[in-house]
C-alpha positions as CSV (number, residue, x, y, z in Angstrom):
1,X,6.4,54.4,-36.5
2,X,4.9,56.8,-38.8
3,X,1.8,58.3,-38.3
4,X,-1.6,59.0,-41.0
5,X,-1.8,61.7,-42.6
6,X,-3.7,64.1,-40.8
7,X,-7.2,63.9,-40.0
8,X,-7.2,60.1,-40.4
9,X,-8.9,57.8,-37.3
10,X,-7.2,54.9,-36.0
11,X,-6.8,52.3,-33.3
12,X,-4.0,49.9,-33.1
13,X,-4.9,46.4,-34.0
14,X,-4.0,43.0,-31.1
15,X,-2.4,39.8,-31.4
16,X,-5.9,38.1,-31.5
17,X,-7.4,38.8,-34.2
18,X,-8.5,42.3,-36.8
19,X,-9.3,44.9,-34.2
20,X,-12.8,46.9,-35.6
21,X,-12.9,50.2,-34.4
22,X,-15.8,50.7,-32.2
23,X,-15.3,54.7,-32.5
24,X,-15.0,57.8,-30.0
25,X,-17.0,57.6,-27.3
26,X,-19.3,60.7,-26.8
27,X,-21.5,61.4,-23.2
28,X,-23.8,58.6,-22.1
29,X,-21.7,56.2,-25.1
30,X,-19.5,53.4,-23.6
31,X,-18.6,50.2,-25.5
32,X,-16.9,49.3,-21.2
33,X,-20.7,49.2,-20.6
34,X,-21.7,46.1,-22.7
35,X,-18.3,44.5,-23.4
36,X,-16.6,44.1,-19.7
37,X,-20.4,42.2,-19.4
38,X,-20.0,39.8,-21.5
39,X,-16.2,39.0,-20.8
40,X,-16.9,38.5,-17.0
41,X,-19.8,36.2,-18.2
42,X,-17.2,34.7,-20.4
43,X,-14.6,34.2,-17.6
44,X,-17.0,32.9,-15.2
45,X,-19.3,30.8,-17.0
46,X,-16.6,28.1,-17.0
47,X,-15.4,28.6,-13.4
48,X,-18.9,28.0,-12.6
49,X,-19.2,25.2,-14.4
50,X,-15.8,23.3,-13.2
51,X,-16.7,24.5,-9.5
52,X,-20.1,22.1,-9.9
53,X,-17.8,19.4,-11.4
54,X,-15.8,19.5,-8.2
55,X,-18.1,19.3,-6.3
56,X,-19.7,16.3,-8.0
57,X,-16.0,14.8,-7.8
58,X,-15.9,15.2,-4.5
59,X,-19.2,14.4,-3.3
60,X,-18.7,12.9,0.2
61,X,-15.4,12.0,0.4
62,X,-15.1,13.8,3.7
63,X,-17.0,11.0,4.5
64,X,-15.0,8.2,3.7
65,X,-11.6,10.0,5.8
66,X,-9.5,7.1,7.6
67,X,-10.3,7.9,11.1
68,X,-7.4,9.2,13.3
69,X,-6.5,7.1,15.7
70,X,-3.9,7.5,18.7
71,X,-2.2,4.7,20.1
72,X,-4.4,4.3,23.0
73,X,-7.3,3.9,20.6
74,X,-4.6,1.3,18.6
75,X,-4.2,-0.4,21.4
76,X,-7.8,-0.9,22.7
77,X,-8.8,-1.9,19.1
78,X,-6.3,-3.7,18.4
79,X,-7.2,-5.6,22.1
80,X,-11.2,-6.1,21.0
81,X,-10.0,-8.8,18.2
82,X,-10.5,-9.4,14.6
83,X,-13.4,-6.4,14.7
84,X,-11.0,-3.5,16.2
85,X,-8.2,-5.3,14.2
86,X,-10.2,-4.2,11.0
87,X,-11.0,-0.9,12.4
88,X,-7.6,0.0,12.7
89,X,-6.5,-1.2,9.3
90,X,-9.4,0.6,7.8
91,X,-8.2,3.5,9.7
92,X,-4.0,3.5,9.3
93,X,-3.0,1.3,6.8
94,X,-0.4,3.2,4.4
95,X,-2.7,2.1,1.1
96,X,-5.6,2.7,2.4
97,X,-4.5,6.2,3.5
98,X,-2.3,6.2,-0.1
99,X,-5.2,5.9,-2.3
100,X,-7.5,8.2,-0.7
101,X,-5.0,10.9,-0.9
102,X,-5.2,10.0,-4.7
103,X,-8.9,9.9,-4.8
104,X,-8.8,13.6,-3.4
105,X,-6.0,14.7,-5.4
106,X,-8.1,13.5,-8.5
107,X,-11.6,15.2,-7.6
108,X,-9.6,18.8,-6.7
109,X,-7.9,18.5,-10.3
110,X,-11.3,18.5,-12.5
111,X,-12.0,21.9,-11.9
112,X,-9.3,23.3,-13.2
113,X,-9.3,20.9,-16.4
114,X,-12.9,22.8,-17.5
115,X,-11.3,26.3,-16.8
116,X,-10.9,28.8,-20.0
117,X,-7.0,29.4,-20.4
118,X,-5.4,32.5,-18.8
119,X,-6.7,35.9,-20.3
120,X,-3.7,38.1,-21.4
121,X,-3.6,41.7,-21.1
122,X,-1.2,43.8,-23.4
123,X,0.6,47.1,-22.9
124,X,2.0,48.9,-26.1
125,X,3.9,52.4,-26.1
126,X,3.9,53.9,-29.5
127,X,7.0,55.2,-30.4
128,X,5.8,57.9,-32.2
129,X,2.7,59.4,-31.6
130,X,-0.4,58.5,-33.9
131,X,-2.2,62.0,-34.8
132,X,-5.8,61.7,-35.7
133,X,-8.5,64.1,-35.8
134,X,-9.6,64.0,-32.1
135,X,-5.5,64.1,-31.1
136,X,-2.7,62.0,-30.9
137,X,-2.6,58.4,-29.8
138,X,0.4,57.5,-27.4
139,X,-0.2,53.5,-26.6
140,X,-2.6,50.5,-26.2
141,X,-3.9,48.5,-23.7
142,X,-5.6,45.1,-24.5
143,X,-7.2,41.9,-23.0
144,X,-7.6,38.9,-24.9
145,X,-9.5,35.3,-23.6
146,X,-8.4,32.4,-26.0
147,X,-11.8,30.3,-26.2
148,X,-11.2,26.5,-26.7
149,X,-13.7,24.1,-28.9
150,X,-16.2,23.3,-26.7
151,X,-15.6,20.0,-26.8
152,X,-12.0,20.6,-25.7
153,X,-13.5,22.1,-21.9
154,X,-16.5,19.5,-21.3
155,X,-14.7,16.2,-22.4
156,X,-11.8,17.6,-20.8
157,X,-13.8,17.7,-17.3
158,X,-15.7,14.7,-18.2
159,X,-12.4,12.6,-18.2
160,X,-11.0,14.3,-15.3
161,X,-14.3,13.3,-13.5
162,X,-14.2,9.9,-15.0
163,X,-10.8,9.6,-13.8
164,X,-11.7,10.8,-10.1
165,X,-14.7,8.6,-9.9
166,X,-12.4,5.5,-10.9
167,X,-10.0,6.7,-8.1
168,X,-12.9,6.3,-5.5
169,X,-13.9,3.0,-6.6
170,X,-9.8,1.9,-6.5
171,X,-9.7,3.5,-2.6
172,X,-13.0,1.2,-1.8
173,X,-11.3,-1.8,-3.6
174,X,-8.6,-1.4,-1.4
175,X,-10.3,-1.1,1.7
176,X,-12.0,-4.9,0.5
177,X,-8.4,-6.2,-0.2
178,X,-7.1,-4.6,3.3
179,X,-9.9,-6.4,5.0
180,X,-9.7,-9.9,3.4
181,X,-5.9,-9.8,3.8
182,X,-6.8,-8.9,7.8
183,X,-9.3,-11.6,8.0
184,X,-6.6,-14.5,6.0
185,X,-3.8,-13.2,8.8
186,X,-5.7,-13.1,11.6
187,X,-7.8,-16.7,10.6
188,X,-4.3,-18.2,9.8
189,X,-2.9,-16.8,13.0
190,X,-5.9,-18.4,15.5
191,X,-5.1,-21.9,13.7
192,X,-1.9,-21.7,14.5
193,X,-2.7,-21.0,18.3
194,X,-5.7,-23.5,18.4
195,X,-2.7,-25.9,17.0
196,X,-0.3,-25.5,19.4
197,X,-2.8,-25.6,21.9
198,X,-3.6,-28.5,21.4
199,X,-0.4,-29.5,21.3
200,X,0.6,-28.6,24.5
201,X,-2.7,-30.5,26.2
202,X,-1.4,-33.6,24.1
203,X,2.1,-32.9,25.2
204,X,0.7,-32.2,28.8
205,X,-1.0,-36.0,28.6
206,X,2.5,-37.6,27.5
207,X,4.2,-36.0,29.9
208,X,1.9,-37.4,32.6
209,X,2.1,-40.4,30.5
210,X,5.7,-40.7,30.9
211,X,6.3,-40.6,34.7
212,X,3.6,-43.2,35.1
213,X,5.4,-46.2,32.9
214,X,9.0,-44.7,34.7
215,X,7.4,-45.5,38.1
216,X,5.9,-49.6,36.7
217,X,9.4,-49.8,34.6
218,X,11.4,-49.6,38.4
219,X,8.4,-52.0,39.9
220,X,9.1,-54.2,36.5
221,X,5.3,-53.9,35.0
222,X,6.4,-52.1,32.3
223,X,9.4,-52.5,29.6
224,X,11.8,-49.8,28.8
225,X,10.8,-49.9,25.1
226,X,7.5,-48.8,26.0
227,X,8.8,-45.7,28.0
228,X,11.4,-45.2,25.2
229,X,8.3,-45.2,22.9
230,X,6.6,-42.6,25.0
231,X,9.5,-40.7,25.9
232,X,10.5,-40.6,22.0
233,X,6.5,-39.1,21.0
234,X,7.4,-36.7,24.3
235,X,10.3,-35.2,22.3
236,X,8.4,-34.9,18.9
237,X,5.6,-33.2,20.9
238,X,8.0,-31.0,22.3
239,X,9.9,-30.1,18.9
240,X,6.3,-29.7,17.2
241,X,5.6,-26.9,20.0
242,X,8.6,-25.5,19.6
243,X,8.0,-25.3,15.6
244,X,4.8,-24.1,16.2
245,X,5.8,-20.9,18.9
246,X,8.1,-19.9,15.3
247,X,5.4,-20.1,12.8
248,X,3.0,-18.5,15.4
249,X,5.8,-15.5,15.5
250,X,5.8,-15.7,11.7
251,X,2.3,-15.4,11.0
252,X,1.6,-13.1,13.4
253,X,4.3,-10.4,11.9
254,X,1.9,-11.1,8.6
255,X,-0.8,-10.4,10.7
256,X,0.6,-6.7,11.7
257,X,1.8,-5.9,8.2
258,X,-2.1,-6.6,7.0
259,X,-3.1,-4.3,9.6
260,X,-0.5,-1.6,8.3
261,X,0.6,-0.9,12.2
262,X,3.7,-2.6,13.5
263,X,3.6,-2.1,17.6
264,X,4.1,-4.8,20.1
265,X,0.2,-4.6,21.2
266,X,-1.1,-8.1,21.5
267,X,-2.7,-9.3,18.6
268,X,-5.5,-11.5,20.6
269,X,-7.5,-14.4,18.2
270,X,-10.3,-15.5,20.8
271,X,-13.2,-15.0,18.3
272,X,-14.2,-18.4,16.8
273,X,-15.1,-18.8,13.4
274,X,-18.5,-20.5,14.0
275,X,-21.5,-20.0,11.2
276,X,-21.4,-22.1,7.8
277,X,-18.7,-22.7,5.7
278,X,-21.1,-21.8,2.7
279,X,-22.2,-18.7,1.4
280,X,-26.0,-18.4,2.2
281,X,-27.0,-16.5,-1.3
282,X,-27.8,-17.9,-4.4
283,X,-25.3,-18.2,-7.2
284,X,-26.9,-15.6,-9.6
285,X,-26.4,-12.8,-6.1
286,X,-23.1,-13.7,-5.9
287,X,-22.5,-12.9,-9.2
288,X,-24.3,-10.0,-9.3
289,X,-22.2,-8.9,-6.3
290,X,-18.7,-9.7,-8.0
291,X,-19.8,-8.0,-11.3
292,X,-20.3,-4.9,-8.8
293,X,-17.2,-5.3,-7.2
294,X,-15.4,-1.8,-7.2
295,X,-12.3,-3.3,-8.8
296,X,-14.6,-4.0,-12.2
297,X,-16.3,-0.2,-11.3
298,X,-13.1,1.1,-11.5
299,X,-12.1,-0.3,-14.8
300,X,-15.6,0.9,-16.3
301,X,-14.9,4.6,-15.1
302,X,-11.4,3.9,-16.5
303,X,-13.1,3.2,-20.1
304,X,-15.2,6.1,-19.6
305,X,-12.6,8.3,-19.0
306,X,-10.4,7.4,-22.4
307,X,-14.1,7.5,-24.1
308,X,-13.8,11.3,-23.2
309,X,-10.0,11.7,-23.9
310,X,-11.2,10.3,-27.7
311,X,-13.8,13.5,-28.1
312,X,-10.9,15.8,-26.3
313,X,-8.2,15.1,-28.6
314,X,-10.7,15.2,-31.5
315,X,-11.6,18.7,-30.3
316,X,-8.4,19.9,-30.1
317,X,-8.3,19.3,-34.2
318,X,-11.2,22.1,-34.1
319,X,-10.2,26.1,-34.3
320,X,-9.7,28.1,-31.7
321,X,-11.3,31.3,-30.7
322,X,-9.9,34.6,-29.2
323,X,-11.8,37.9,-28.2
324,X,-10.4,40.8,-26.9
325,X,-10.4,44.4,-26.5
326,X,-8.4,47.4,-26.9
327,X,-8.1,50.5,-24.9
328,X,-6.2,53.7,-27.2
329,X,-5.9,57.0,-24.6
330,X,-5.7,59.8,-27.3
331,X,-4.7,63.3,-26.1
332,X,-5.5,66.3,-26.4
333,X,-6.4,67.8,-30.4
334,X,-3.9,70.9,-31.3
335,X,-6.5,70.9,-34.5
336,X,-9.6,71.2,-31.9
337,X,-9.0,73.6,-29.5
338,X,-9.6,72.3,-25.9
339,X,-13.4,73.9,-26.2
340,X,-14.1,70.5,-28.9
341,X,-16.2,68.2,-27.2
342,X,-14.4,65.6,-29.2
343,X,-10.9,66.3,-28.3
344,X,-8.8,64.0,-26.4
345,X,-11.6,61.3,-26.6
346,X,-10.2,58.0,-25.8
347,X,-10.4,55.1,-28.5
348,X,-12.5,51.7,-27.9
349,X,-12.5,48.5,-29.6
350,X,-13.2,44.7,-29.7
351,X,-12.0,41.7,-31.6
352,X,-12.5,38.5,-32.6
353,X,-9.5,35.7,-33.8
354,X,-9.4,32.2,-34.3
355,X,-7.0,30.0,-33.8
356,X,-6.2,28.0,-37.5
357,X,-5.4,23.9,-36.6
358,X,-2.6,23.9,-39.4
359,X,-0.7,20.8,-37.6
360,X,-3.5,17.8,-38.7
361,X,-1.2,15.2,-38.8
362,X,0.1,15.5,-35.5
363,X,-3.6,16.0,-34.2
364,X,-5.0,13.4,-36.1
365,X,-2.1,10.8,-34.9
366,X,-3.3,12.0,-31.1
367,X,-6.5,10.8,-32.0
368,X,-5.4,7.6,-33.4
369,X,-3.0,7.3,-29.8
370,X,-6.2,8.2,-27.5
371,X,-8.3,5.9,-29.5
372,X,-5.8,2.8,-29.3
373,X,-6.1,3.8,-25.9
374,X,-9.7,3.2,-25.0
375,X,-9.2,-0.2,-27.2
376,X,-6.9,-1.3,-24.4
377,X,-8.7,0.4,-21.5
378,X,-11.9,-1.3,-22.7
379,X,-10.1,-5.1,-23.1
380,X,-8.9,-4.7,-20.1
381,X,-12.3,-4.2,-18.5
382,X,-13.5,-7.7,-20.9
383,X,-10.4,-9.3,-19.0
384,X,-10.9,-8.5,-15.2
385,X,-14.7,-9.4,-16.2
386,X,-14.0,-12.6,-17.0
387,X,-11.0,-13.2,-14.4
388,X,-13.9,-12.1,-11.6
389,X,-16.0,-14.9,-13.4
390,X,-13.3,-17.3,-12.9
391,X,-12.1,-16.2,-9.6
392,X,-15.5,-16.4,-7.8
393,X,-15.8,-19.8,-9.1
394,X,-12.9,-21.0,-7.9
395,X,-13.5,-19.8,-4.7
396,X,-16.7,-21.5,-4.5
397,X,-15.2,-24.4,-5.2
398,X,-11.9,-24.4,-2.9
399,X,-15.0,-23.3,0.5
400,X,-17.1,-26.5,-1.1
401,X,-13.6,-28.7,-1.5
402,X,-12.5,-27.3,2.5
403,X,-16.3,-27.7,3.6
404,X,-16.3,-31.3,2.8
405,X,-13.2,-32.3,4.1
């Protein structure tokens, strides 16, 4: 590298952008003392900011935690009936415990979407000493913060929060599912014991029934058709016990899948259903309640989300900025004499670049992909809206249909 010709001032330009020279620094004169400023406000601002969007994404989900159980708390639970049964599926079902991992995986990643990129910091040697006036410069050191469009940092957080919140409503709508598919095992399970017990008193009346028409058949009261009858509904009562003691071993294996434990605890059904067969609200709170249901929450914050992905990848078509500054240590003048106040004075100086979007077509077809997107995100939400609709009143009807019969 060639130096100026003597007597000329320079500092070596960055990477980010035309370097201004600020100039030599004399006593009580330091650009350090209003630039490092500004670039820690720069660097934290952000942090700041995506350390209150954490915290909003997490909000209490310490709270909601599956409880840890151990097996003598299984056990006793599992013991107290259709209550503890839902306690422990709340508590160690693999979904349950599945989503909310994803749920706290989702709120820790919104933080980091809202950070400012990596600042870089440059070294440079000069090969050959640049002489100026105030002696010769040696090297270069540099920092440099790349500064997004601002839309690219607050839609990019918004989404991620978006994202987390619709991961919180999914880990409450599977704690609903979870329980309903609880209460249909356990339900299907007692009517299968209630069944067969009532079965066996039947079969226990037969039986009695039996020796009875054996003991007038020897005295000649009775015929042996009628104890053949009796002895024939004997064996059906028998086989239908028999059948029953294998669905009962069936349904009670669905009954321990729901609960997301497998253990050879008894599964007791003493509760009894009891109360109305009808739900006690009006129609319009029932649907009020189903248009709240966390599954249609979820697909809102879903649509919400790709809403902010939209203003992220339009963002990303906007330029760039970069600012930086540049450290030159300059030795010692020959020129000067080492009595110069301004020999040896070290070089200082900030920049400014932008970053130039040259690629439009491959930003604007992003845009186009993110807003097809939030289309289908947003159908989607019209569809499980009107499958709720559907699916409420169907249920109504099949409790009314049941009810009546």
């Amino acid at each position: 590298m060639n130096g100026p010709n003597e007597g000329e001032d320079r500092v070596g330009g960055g990477h980010g952008g035309p370097i201004e020279p600020i100039g030599e620094c004399g006593p009580g004169v330091h650009p350090v003392r209003w630039m490092m400023p500004a670039l820690l406000l720069l660097w934290t601002a952000p942090a700041h900011a995506g350390a209150r969007a954490r915290d909003a994404a997490l909000g209490s989900i310490s709270d909601h935690a599956p409880e840890v159980l151990d097996e003598q708390q299984i056990t006793e639970q599992l013991a107290r009936g259709l209550s503890g049964q839902l306690a422990v599926a709340a508590a160690r079902h693999p979904g349950v415990r599945a989503d909310f991992e994803r749920w706290h995986a989702t709120a820790l990643a919104v933080s980091p979407v809202g950070a400012l990129p990596d600042p870089t910091v440059e070294f440079s040697v000069f090969l050959q000493a640049i002489e100026t006036r105030t002696g010769p410069q040696r090297g270069r050191v540099g920092v440099r913060q790349a500064i997004p469009w601002p839309s690219v940092l607050t839609a990019g957080t918004e989404a991620a929060l978006e994202a987390s919140r619709a991961a919180e409503v999914r880990f409450e709508a599977r704690l609903l599912d979870v329980a309903m598919a609880v209460e249909e095992a356990h339900w299907a399970l007692w009517s299968v014991r209630t069944m067969r017990a009532i079965h066996e008193d039947h079969h226990a009346l037969v039986e009695g029934l039996s020796g009875t028409v054996r003991g007038r058949v020897e005295v000649g009261s009775a015929s042996l058709s009628e104890l053949q009858q009796i002895d024939l509904e004997h064996a059906r009562m028998m086989d239908d016990i028999a059948r029953m003691e294998e669905q009962e071993r069936s349904v009670e294996a669905g009954l321990r899948a729901a609960i997301g434990v497998w253990s050879s605890d008894p599964v007791p059904t003493m509760d009894d259903p009891g109360g109305p067969y009808l739900p006690s609200e009006a129609a319009v709170l029932l649907e009020a309640a189903a248009m709240a249901h966390p599954f249609l929450r979820e697909a809102r914050h879903r649509v919400a989300a790709a809403d902010a992905a939209v203003r992220l990848a339009r963002g990303k078509r906007r330029p760039g900025f970069s600012v930086g500054m540049d450290w030159v240590p300059v030795g010692p003048s020959e020129h000067l004499g080492p009595a110069s106040t301004e020999s040896g004075q070290d070089a200082w100086a900030a920049g400014v670049g932008i970053t130039v979007p040259v690629w439009q077509k491959r930003a604007g077809d992003q845009v186009a992909a993110a807003e097809a997107l939030a289309r289908s995100e947003r159908a989607d939400a019209e569809l499980h809206e009107v499958s709720t609709h559907a699916a409420l009143h169907d249920a109504l009807a099949r409790v009314e249909s049941s009810g009546r019969r």
